[in-house]
MARDREN-452619 format. One line per 5 residues: number of its first residue (from 1); for each residue x negated, y, z of C-alpha. Coordinates in steps of 0.001 Angstrom, whole numbers. Layout:
<atoms>
NUM	X Y Z | ...
</atoms>
This chain:
<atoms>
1	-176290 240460 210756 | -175014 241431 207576 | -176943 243281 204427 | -176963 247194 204925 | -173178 248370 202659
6	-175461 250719 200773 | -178013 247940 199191 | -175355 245368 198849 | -173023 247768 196524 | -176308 248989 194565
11	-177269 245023 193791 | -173996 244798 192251 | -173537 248070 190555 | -173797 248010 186815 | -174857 251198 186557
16	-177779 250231 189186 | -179071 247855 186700 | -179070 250565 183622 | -181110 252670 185574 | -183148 249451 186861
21	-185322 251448 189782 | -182523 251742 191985 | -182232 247676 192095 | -185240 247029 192229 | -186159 249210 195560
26	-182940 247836 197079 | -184401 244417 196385 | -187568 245441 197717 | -186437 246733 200782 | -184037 243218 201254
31	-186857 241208 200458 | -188778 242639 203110 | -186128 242804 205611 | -183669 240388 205188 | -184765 237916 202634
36	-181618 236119 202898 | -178723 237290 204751 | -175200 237953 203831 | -173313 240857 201856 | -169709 241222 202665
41	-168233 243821 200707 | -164835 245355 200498 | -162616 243177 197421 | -165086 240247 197681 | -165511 237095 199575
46	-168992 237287 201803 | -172106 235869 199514 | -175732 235087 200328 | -178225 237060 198379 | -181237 235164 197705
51	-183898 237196 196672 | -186798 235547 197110 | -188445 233272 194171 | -189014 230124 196818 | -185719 229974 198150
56	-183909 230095 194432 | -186307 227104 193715 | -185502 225470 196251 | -181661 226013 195819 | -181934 225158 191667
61	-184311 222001 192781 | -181272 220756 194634 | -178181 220721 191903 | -176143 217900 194093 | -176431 220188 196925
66	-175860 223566 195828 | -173034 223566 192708 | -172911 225805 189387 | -169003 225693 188968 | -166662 225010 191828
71	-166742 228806 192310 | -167315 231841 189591 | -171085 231333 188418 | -171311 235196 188075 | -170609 237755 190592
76	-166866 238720 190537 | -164200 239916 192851 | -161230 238426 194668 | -158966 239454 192425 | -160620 239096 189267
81	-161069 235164 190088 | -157538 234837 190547 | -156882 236144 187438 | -159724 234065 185509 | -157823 230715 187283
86	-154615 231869 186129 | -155992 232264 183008 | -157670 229029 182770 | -154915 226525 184558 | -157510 226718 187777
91	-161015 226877 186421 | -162823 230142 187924 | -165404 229975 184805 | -163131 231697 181636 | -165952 230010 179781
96	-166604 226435 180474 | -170409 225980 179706 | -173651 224753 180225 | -174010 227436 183223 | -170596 226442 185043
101	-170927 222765 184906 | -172087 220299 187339 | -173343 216578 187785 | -172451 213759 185146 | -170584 215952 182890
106	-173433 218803 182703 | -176190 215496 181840 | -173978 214389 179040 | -173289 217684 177759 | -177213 219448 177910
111	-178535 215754 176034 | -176240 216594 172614 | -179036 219622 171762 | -181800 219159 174133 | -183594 216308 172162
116	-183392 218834 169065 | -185001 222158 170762 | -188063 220642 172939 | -191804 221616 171820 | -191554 219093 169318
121	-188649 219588 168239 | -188662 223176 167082 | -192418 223008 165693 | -190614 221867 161925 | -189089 225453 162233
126	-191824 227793 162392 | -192444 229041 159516 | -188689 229516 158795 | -189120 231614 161881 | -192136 233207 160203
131	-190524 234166 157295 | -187531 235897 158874 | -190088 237627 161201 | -191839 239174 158215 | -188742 240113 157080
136	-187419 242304 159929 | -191241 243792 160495 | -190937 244936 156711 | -187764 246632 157945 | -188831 248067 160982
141	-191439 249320 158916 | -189477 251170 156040 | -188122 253446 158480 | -191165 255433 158047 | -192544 255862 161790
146	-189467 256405 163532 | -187034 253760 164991 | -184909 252802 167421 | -186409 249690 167832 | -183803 247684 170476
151	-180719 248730 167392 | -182764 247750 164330 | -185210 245043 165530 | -184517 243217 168817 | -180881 242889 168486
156	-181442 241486 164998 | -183889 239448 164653 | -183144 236712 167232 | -179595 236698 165994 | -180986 235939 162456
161	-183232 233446 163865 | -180173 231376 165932 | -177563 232114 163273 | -179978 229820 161492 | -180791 226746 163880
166	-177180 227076 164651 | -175349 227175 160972 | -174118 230570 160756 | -173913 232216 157782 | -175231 235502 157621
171	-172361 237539 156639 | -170908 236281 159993 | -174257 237439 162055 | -172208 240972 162686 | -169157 239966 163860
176	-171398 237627 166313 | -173492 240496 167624 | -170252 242383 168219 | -168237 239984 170201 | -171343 239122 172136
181	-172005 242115 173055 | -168662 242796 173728 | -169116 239622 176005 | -171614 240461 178330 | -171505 244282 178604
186	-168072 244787 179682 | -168834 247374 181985 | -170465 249580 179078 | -168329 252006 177262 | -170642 251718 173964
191	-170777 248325 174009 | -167406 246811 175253 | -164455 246249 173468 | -162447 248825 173922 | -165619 251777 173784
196	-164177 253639 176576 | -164413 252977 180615 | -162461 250527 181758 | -160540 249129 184573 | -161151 246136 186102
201	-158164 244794 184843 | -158484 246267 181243 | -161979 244569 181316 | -160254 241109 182221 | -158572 241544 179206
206	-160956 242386 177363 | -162847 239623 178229 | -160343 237118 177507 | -158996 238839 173729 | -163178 238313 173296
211	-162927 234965 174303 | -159864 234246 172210 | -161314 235586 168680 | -164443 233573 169546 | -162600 230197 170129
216	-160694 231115 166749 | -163916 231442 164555 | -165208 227969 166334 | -162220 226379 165695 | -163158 226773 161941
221	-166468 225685 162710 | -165415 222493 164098 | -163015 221072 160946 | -166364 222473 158508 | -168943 220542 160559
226	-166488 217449 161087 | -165900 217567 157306 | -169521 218006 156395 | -172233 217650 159279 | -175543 218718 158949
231	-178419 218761 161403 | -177452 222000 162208 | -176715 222656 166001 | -172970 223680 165545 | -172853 220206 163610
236	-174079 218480 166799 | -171811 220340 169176 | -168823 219634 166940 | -169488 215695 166270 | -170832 214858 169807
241	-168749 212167 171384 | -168863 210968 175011 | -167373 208191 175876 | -166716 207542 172667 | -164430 210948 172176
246	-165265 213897 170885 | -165576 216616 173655 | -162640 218644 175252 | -161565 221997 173524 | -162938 223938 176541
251	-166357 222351 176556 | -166204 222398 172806 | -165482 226309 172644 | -167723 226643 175782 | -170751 224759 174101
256	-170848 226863 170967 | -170142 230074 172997 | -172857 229626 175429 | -175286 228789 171941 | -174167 231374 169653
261	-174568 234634 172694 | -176871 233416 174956 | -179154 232322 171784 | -179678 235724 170679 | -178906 237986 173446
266	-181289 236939 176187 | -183944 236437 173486 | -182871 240141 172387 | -183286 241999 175375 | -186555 240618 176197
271	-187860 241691 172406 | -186583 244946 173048 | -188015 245441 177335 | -191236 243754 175643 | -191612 247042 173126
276	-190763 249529 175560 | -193714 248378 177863 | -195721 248241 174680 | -194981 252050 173656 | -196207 252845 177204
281	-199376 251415 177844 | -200820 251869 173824 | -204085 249833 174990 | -202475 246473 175394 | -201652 246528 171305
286	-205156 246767 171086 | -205878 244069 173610 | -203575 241724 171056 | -205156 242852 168064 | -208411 242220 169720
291	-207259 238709 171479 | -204200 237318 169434 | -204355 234469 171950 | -202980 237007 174212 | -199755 237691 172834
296	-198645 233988 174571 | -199109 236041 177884 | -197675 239091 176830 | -194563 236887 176029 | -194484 235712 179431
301	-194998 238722 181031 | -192129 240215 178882 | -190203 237589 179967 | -191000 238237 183815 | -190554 241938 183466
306	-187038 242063 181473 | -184955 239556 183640 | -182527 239270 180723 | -180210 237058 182931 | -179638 239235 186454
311	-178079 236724 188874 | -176397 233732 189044 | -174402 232598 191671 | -174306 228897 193286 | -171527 227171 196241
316	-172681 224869 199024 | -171139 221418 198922 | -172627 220696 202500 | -174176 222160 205434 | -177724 222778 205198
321	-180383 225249 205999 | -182260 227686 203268 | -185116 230287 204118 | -184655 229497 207813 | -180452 230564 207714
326	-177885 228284 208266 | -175723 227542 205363 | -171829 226060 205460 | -170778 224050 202872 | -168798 226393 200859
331	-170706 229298 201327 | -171586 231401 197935 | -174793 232318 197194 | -176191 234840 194760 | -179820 234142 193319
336	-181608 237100 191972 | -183891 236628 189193 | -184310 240259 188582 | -185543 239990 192620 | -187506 236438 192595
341	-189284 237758 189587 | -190797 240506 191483 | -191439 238827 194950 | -194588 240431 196539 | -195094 236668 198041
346	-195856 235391 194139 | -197501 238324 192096 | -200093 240863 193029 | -198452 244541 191590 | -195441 243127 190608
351	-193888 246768 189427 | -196568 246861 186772 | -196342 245173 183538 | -199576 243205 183026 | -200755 240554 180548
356	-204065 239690 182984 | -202250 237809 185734 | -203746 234295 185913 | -200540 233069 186449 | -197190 234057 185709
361	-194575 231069 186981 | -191278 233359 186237 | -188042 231945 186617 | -186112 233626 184083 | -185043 230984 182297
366	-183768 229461 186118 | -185431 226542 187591 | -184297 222493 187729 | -181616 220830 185733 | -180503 224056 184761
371	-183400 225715 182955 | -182818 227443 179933 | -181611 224794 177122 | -183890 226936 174566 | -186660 228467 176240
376	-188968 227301 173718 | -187152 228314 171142 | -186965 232007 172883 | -190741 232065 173304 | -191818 230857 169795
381	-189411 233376 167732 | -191024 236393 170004 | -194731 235082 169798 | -194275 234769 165986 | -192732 238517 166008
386	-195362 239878 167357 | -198218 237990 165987 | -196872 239593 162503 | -196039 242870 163789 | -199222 243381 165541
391	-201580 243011 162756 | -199732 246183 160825 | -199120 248391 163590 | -201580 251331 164184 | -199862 252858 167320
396	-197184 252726 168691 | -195430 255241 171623 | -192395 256066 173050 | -189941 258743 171096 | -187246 259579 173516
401	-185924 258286 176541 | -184969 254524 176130 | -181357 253192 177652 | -180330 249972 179588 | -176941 248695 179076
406	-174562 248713 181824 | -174343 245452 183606 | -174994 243700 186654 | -174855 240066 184379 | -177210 240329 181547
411	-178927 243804 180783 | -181220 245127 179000 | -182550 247740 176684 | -179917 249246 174089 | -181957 251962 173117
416	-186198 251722 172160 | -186871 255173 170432 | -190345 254800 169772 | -192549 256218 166961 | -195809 254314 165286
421	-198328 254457 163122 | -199480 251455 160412 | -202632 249898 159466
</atoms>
């Protein structure tokens, strides 16, 4: 028994995702029917969908088992993955990251930056953080009770804030939002590339000239850093050695790429999913400014709610069993966060945005070996942002409809129209 051809093509449609209810009542039906079962689609080879939060932790507890990169680690077609190897000399990741790597070589890769962004680590940079956080709520605030929040907030401060761990300087911080952006929403004529719809071929291309310019400004990076390091986190990705030799150019180019757009852009659309909820329930800003030890669960619940990250997808290396189905080693598997985040089985009301829950263990970051490399960075630079934006906001509602981007990878809100009051 195979998933219904109707929910299978919405859990993969872009569109779906801008629009978010459609997904999330396909999941909701899957989840209740067939928790884990099989999609075979026309163009695609057959995948698992996991959508339930017990069987992704499971999977991501088990990183021998169940591998990030011998296939695509994002949803993509036949023919699209034959292109990306041809591309690549073989690889079926155009980017070789964190995300797409497996084993030894993922361990000696994640320990170049993950001593420098634990707890402890980061704590020296908050009020750095602090400052810039002022900064952009003095902006937000000059545009005299009208903003589109997601454009002039969310997708700028968190690239300020990693331009700034990472060594950017800021005259660069545009040409980084563009190129990620042009990364990740491919599929979205005001955001991609080429601003116009494109084929899946044209977007292959796109992809890859995005790719290309990218590698050319790290290249730069690398002889700077080499020349001069700093503690700076480009500094550490460029003068890491293992083995004694410096690392490859693809996991050189896919190390800083990973950093520079996932750093913001994750971070980003969480800011911006966290404000729309705000503008539509007006009592929880006074339930912060009331209890400012509650922002650290409106974080999380933000976090929970957006699901900046969508899916990613995972290959069996053996036989083995999952959720009661039999998988063959081989098999591809697709785990939903945007689904496990909203499993019935693990929150009461899980459609409703809430800050009360007395526990929130969301797996948006992933689970395992794999979990986010700066999820602690992520949560400090939005509890900061809203600890100094909530002390001079009045009000705050919605001013318009707000707009998702178009993806089925990472998604979120483009557009927060909202209009406030100050203190």
């Amino acid at each position: 028994m195979t998933i219904a051809r109707e929910l299978a093509e919405t859990i993969i449609d872009p569109k779906a995702y801008s629009l978010r209810d459609p997904v999330d009542n396909a999941f909701r039906a899957i989840r209740a029917n067939q928790p884990l079962d099989k999609a075979e689609l026309d163009g695609f080879e057959p995948f698992w969908v996991v959508s339930r939060h017990a069987d992704i932790k499971e999977i991501e507890r088990q990183p021998d088992l169940f591998h990030n990169g011998d296939k695509s680690t994002f949803l993509t077609n036949i023919e699209g993955n034959e292109r990306v190897k041809a591309l690549t000399g073989g690889d079926p990741n155009m980017i070789r990251s964190l995300v797409s790597l497996d084993g030894a070589e993922h361990k000696a890769l994640r320990s170049i930056v993950f001593p420098h962004v634990t707890p402890r680590a980061i704590r020296p940079l908050e009020e750095a953080i602090r400052g810039i956080a002022r900064e952009f709520v003095d902006h937000m605030l000059s545009f005299d009770g009208q903003v589109d929040f997601a454009q002039d907030v969310a997708f700028l401060y968190p690239l300020r804030v990693i331009m700034t761990v990472l060594g950017v300087p800021q005259e660069d911080e545009a040409f980084m939002l563009k190129l990620t952006q042009e990364l990740f929403n491919n599929a979205d004529p005001e955001l991609n590339r080429a601003r116009a719809e494109l084929s899946p071929e044209d977007m292959l291309k796109s992809l890859w000239e995005t790719t290309m310019e990218l590698e050319s400004y790290f290249k730069a990076v690398t002889e700077r850093f080499r020349a001069n390091p700093t503690e700076q986190v480009n500094s550490l990705i460029a003068n890491a050695r293992i083995g004694g030799d410096y690392l490859n150019h693809r996991q050189l180019m896919g190390y800083y790429i990973i950093a520079a757009t996932a750093g913001h852009d994750t971070t980003s659309n969480t800011t911006a999913g966290a404000m729309w909820a705000l503008a539509q329930q007006p009592h929880l800003l006074r339930q912060m400014q009331d209890d400012p030890g509650a922002i650290n669960a409106f974080v999380e619940e933000s976090i929970r709610w957006e699901v900046p990250v969508k899916h990613f997808m995972r290959s069996a290396v053996a036989d083995c069993e999952v959720g009661g189905q039999q998988i063959r080693a081989g098999d591809w598997l697709m785990l939903s966060y945007q689904s496990a985040n909203r499993d019935e089985a693990v929150w009461a009301d899980p459609f409703a945005f809430r800050i009360d829950r007395d526990a929130n263990p969301q797996i948006a970051f992933g689970y395992g070996v794999h979990v986010c490399l700066g999820q602690h960075l992520a949560r400090m630079e939005m509890r900061i942002l809203w600890e100094e934006l909530f002390k001079r906001l009045k009000s705050v509602e919605m001013n318009g409809a707000g707009e998702r981007t178009i993806s089925n990878f990472v998604c979120g809100p483009k557009h927060v129209p909202i209009r406030f009051t100050v203190n």
